[in-house]
C-alpha positions in Angstrom: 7.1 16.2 196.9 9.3 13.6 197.3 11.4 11.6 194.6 9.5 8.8 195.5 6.0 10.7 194.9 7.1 12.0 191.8 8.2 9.1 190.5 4.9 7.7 190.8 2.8 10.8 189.5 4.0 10.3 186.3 2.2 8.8 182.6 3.6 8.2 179.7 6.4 10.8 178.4 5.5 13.0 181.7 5.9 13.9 185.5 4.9 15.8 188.4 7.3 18.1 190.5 6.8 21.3 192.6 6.1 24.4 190.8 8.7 27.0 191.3 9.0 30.6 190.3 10.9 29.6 187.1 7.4 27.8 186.4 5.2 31.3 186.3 5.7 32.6 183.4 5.3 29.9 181.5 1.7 28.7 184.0 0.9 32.8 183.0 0.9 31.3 179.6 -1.3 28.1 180.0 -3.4 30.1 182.2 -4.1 32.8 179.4 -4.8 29.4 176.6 -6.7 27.8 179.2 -8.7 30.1 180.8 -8.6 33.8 178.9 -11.6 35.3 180.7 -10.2 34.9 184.0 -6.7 33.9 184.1 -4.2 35.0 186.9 -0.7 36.9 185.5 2.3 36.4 186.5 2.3 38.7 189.8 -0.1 36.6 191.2 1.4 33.3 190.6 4.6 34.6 191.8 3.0 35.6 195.2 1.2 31.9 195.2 3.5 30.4 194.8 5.7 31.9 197.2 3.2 31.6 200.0 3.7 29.4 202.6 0.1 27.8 202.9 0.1 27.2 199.5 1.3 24.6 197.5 1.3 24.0 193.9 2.3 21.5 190.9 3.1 21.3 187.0 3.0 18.4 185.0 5.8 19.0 182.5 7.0 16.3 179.5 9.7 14.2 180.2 11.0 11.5 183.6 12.0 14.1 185.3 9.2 17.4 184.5 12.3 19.1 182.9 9.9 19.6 179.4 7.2 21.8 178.2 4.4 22.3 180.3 1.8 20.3 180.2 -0.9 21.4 183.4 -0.5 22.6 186.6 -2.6 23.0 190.1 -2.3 24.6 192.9 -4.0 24.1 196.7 -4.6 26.6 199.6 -3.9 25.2 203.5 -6.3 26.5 206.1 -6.5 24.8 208.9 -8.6 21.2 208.8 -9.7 22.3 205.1 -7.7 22.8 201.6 -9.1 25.2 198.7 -7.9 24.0 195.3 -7.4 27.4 193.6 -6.4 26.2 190.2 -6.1 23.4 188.0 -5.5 23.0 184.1 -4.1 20.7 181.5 -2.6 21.3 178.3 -3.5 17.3 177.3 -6.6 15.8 177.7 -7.2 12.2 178.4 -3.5 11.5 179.7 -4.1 11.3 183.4 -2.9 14.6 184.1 -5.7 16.3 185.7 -6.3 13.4 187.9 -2.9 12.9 189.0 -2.4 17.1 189.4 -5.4 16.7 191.8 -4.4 13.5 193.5 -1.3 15.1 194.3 -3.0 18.8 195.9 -5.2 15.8 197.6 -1.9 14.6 198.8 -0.5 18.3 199.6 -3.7 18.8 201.6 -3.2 15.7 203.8 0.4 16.1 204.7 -1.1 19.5 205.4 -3.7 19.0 208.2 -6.7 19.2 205.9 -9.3 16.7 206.3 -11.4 17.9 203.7 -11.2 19.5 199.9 -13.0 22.4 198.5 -12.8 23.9 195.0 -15.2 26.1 193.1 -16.4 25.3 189.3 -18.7 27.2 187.0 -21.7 26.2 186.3 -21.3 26.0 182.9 -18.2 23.8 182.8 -19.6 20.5 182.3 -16.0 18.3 181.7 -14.5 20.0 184.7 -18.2 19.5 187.0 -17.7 15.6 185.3 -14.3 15.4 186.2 -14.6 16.2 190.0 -18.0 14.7 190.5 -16.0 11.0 189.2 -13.2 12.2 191.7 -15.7 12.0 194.5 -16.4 15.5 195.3 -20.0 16.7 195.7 -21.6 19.7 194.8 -22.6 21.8 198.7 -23.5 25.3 197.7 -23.7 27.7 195.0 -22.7 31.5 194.8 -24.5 33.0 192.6 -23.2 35.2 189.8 -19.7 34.7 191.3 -18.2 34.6 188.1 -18.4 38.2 185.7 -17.6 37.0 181.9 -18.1 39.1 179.2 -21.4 41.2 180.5 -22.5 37.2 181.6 -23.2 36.4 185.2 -22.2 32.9 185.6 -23.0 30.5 189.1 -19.6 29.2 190.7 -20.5 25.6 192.6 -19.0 24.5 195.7 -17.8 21.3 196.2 -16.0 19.7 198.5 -14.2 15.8 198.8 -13.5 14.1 202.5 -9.9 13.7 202.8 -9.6 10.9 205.8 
């Protein structure tokens, strides 16, 4: 991300920057508040973000992302499409999510990608909300995809046009 970019993903008291491996353990961390029954540890979000067809993004306090961390995302490039693999925010209502996914939107893009996929659970209503207002649309459905506490829970597809 450039200066530039990050200068403008940014709300009030916050910013946007490239996730580096100094970033894991504390993602490990948000990951575990955010999303206990399936969150990723710090092996795997070392090797993410270390691949080269990924790219991924906190949202930290502070002008320059230097703070505490406040959500992060995280996209997979493949070819004309881009998976978003993760996404979570530590504030709600701030303009964080949306700008975490504008800029994977952005990362996808630069990428090649001309469309956006992501998985949701079904059950998720806020985060099914949130994408549906970001224009993506529900396409498919795996069912029982997600294993949570003895529960078998549907994961929707959805996808967003990028051009």
């Amino acid at each position: 991300m450039s200066a530039d970019a990050a200068a403008s993903a940014q709300g009030a008291g916050w910013a946007l920057r490239p996730a580096t491996l100094e970033d894991v353990e504390e993602i490990a961390f948000a990951e575990l508040e955010l999303f206990p029954d399936e969150s990723w540890n710090v092996f795997q979000l070392a090797a993410e973000i270390e691949h080269p067809s990924r790219r991924y993004v906190v949202a930290a306090e502070g002008p320059q992302a230097d703070g505490a961390l406040l959500g992060y995302a995280g996209i997979m490039l493949a070819g004309d499409v881009a998976d978003l693999h993760t996404i979570g925010t530590r504030r709600e209502s701030a303009g964080i999510g949306r700008a975490l996914l504008s800029w994977c939107e952005e990362q996808a893009r630069a990428g090649g990608a001309e469309r956006m996929l992501l998985e949701v659970r079904e059950d998720n209503a806020r985060a099914r909300a949130f994408y549906t207002a970001a224009g993506y649309r529900e396409i498919d459905r795996r069912r029982g995809y997600y294993r949570i506490r003895g529960r078998h829970i549907d994961a929707l597809v959805m996808e967003r046009p990028l051009t």
